[in-house]
Structure formats: structure tokens, C-alpha cells
ROSE-4610 file (N, C-alpha, C; in Angstrom, 1 decimal, always signed):
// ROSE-4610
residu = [X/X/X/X/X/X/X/X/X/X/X/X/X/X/X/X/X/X/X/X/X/X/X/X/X/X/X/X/X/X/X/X/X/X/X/X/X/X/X/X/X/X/X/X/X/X/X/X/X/X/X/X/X/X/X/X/X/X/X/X/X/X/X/X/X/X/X/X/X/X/X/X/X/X/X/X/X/X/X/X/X/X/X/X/X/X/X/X/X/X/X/X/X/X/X/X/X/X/X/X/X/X/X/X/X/X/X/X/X/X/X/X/X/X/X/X/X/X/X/X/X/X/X/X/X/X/X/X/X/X/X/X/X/X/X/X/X/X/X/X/X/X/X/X/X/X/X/X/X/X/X/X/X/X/X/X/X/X/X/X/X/X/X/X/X/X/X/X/X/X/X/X/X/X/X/X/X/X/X/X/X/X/X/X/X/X/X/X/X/X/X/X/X/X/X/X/X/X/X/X/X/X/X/X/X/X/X/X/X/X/X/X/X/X/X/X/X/X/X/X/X/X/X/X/X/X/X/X/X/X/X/X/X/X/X/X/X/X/X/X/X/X/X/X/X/X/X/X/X/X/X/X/X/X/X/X/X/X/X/X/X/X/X/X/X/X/X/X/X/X/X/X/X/X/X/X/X/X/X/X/X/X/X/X/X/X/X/X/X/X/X/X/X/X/X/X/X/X/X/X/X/X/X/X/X/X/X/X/X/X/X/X/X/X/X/X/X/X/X/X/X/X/X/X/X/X/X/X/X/X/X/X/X/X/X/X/X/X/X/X/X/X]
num = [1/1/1/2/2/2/3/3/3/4/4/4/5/5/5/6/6/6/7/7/7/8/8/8/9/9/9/10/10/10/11/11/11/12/12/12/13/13/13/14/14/14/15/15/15/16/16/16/17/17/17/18/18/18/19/19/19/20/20/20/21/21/21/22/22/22/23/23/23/24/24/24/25/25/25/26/26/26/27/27/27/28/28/28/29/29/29/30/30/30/31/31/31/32/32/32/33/33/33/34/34/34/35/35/35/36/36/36/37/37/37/38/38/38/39/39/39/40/40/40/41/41/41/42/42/42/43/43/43/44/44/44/45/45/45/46/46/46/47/47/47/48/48/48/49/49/49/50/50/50/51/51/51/52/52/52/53/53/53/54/54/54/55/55/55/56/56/56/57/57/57/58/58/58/59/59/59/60/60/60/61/61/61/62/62/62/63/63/63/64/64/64/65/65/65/66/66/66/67/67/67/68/68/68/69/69/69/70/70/70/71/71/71/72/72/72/73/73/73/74/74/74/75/75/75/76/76/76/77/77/77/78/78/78/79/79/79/80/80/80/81/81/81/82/82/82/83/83/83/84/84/84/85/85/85/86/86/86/87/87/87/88/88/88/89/89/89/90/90/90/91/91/91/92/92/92/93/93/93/94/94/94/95/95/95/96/96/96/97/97/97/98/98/98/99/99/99/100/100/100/101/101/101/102/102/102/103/103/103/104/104/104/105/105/105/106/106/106/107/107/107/108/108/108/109/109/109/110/110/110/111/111/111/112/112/112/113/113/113/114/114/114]
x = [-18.2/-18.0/-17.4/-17.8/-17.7/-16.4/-15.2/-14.1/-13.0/-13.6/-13.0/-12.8/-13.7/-13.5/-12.7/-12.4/-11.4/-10.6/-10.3/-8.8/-8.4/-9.4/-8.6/-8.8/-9.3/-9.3/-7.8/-7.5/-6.7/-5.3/-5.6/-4.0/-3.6/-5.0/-5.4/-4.9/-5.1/-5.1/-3.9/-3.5/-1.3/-0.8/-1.5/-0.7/-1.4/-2.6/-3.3/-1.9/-1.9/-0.7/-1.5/-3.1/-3.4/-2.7/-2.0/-1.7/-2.5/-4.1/-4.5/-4.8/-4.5/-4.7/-3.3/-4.0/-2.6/-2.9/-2.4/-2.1/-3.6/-4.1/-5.0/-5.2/-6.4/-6.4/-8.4/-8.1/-9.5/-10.3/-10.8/-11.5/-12.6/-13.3/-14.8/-15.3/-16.3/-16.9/-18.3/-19.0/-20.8/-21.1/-22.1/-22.8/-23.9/-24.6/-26.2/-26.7/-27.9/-28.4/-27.8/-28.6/-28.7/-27.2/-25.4/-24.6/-24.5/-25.4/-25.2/-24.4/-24.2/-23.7/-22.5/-21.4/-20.6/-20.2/-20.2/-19.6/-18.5/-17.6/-15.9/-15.3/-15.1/-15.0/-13.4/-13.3/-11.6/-11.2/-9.8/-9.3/-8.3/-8.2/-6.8/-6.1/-4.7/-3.7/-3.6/-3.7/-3.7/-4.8/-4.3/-5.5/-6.6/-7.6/-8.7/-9.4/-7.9/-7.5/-7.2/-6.4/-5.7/-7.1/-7.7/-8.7/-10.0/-9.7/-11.0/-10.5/-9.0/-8.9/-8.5/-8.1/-8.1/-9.4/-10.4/-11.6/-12.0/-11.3/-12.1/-11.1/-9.9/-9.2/-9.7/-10.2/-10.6/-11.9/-12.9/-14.2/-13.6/-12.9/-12.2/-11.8/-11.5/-10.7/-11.6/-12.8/-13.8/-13.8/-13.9/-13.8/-12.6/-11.6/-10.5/-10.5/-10.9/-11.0/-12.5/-13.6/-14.4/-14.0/-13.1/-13.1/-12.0/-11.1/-9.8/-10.8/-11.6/-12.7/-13.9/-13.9/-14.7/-14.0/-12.7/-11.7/-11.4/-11.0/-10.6/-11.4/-12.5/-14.2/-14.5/-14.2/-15.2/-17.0/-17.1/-18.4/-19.0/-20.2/-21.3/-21.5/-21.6/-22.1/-21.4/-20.0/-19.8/-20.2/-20.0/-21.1/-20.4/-21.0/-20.7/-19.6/-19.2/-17.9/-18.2/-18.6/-19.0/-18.0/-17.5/-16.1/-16.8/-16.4/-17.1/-16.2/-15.5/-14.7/-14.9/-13.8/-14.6/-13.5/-14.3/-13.3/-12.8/-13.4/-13.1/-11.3/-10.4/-9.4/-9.0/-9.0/-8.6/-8.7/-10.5/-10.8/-10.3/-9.5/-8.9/-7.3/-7.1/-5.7/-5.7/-6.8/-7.0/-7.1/-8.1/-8.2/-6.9/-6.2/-4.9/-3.9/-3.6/-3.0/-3.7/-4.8/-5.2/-5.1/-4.8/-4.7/-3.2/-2.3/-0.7/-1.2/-1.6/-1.5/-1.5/-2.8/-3.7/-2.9/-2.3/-1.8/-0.2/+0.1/+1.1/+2.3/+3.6/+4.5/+5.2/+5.2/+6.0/+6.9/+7.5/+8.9/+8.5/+7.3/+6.2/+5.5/+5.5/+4.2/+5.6/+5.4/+6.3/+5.7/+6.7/+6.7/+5.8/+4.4/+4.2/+5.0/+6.3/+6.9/+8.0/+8.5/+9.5/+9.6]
y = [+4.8/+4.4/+3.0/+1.9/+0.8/+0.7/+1.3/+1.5/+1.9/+2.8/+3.6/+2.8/+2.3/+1.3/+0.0/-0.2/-1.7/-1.1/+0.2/+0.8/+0.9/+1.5/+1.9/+0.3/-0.8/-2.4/-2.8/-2.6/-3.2/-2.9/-1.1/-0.8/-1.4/-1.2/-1.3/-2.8/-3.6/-5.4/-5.9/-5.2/-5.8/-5.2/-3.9/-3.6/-4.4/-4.6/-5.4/-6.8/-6.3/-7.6/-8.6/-9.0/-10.2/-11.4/-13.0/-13.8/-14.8/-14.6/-15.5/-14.7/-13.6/-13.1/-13.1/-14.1/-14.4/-13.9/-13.9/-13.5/-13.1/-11.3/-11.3/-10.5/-10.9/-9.6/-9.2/-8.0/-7.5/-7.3/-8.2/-8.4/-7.6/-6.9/-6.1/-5.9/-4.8/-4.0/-4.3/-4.3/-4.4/-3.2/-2.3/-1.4/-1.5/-1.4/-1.8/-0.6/-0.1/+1.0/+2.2/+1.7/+2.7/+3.0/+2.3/+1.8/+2.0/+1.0/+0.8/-0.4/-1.9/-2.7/-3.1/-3.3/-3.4/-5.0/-5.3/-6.6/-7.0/-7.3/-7.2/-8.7/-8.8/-9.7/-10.2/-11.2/-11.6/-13.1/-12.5/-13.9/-13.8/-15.7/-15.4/-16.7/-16.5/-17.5/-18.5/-19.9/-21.1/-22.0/-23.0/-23.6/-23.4/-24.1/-23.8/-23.5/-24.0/-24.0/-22.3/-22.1/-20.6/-20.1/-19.9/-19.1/-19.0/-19.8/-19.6/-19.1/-19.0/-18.3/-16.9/-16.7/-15.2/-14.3/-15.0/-14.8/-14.3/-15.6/-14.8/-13.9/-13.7/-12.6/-11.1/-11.2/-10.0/-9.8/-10.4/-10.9/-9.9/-10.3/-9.5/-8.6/-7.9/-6.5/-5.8/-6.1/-5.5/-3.7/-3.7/-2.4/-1.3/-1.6/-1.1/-0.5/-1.6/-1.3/-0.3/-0.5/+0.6/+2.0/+2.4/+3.1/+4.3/+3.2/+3.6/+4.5/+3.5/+4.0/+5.3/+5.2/+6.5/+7.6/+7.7/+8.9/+9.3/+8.6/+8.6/+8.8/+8.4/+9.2/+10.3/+10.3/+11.0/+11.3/+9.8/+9.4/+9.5/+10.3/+10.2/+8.6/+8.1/+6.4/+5.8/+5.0/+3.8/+2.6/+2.0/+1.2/-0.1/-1.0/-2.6/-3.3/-3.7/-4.5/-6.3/-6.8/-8.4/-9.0/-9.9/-10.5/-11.7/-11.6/-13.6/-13.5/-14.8/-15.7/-15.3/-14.9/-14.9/-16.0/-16.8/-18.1/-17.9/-16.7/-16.2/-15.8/-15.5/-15.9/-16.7/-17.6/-19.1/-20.2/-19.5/-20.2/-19.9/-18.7/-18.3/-18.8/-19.2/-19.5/-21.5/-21.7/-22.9/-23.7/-22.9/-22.2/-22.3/-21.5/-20.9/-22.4/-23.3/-24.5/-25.1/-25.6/-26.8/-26.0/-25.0/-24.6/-24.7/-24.2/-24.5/-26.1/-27.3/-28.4/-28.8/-28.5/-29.1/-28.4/-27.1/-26.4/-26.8/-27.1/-28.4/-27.1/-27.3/-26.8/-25.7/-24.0/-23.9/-23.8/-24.8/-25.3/-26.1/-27.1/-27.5/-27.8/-25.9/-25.6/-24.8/-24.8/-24.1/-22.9/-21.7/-20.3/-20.3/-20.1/-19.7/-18.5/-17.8/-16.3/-17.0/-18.3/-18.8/-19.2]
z = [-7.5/-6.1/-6.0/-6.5/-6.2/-7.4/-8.1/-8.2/-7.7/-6.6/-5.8/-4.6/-4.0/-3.3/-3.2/-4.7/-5.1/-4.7/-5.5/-5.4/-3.9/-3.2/-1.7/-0.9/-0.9/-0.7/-1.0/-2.2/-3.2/-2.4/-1.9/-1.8/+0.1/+1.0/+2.2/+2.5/+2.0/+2.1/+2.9/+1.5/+2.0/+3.4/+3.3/+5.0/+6.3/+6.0/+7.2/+8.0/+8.9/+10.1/+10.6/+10.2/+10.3/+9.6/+10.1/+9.4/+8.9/+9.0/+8.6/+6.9/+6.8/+5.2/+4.1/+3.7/+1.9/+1.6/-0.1/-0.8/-1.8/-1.8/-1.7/-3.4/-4.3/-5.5/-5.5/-5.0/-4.9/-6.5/-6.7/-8.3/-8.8/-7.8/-7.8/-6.8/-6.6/-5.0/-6.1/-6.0/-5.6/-4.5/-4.8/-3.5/-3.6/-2.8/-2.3/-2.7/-3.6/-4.3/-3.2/-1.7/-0.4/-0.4/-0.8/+0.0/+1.6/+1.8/+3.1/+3.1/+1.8/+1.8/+0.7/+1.0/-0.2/-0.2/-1.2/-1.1/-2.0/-1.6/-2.2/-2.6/-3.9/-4.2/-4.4/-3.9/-3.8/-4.4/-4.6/-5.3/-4.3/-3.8/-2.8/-3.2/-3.7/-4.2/-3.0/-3.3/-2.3/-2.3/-1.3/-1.5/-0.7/-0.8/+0.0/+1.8/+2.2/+3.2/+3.9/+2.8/+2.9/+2.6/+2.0/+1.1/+2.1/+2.7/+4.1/+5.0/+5.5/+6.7/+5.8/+4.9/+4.3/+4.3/+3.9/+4.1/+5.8/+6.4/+7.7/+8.6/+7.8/+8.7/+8.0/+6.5/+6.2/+6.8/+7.2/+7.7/+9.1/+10.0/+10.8/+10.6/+10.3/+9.3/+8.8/+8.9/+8.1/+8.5/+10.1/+10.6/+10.1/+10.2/+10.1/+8.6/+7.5/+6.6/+5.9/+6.3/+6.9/+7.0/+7.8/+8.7/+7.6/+6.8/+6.1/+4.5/+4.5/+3.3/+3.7/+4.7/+5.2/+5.2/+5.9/+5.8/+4.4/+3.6/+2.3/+1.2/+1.6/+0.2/+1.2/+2.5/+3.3/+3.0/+3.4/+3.7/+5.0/+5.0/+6.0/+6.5/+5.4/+6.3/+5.3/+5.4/+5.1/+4.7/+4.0/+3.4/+4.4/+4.9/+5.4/+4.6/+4.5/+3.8/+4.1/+2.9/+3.1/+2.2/+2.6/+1.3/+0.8/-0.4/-1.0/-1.9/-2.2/-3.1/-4.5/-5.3/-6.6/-7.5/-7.9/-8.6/-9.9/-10.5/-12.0/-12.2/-11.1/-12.1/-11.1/-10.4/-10.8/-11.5/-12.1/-13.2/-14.4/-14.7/-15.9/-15.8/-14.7/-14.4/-15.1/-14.5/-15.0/-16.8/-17.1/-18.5/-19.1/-19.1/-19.5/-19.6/-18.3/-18.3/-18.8/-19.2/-20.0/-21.6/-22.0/-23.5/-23.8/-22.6/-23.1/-23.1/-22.7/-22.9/-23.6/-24.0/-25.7/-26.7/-26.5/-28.1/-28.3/-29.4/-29.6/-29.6/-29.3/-29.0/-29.8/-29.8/-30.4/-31.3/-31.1/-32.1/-32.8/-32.4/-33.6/-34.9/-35.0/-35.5/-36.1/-38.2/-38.6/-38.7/-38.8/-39.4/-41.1/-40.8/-42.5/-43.0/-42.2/-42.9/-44.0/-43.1/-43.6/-45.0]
């Protein structure tokens, strides 16, 4: 369930005509044992600034997208849609630039083939 639901988030997002929602990657759904609650976890490219009003335009959007996920599982009760931040790949994005930093330059580092 709660893959099914990235997937239809994932593809749902980009069409939403809200402008307060950037650039959006749905990372993981969480469902409440009951699914009465899902909670959707997002990574949104920008700064912090952006990442709070993406947050509250999907926060807004919550119905719509509801509604897109009930047609499409054809669910009796839809589960709630709650969005929270998830900082794991910005924090991998981070990660990633401080190791091209530290690891000394390809052209460097000789070929042991050679």
C-alpha cells in the first residue's frame, strides 16, 4: 500500500498548478495500521524558504490528492495525507560534496593497470 501510494504522489505532484510547490521527490508513504493516516515523506530542492511553502501548498492539496488516490486504489476510506520533510537526500547530497572534496583528483591518483 504505502508503495502504491509514492507511486500515485510521485506521478500526482508535478501536475498540481499550485505555485507555492517546487521542485518535489516523494521519498516514502508511512500508513497508520487502520490507514486512516498516511504520512508522505518529501524532499524539496531549495532552500528553506522554498521547502516550507512547498510543504504548505501540498498541506493544501492534500484533498485533491486524496481524492486522486481513492479513485485509483479504489478505496472505501482513504487514508489522511500528512507531509513532513525528509532531509535524507539532502543529506546524501551533502555527503556526496564533502567526499569529491576530501578525495584527491582523478588525474592524481595513478592507474595501478598501467
Amino acid at each position: 500500500m504505502n508503495e502504491s501510494i509514492r507511486q500515485l504522489l510521485s506521478d500526482a505532484i508535478p501536475t498540481l498548478k499550485d505555485p507555492r510547490i517546487g521542485f518535489v521527490t516523494v521519498t516514502g508513504v508511512e500508513t497508520s495500521r487502520d490507514y486512516a493516516y498516511a504520512t508522505v515523506y518529501v524532499s524539496v530542492l531549495g532552500s528553506e524558504e522554498e521547502r516550507e511553502r512547498t510543504l504548505e501548498g501540498l498541506a493544501a492539496a492534500h484533498g485533491v490528492l486524496q481524492a486522486r488516490i481513492g479513485r485509483a486504489l479504489r478505496l472505501r476510506n482513504t487514508p489522511i495525507l500528512r507531509f513532513a520533510y525528509d532531509p535524507a537526500v539532502e543529506r546524501g547530497v551533502r555527503l556526496t560534496q564533502m567526499i569529491d572534496e576530501l578525495a584527491p583528483e582523478a588525474s592524481d591518483v595513478a592507474d595501478p593497470h598501467e
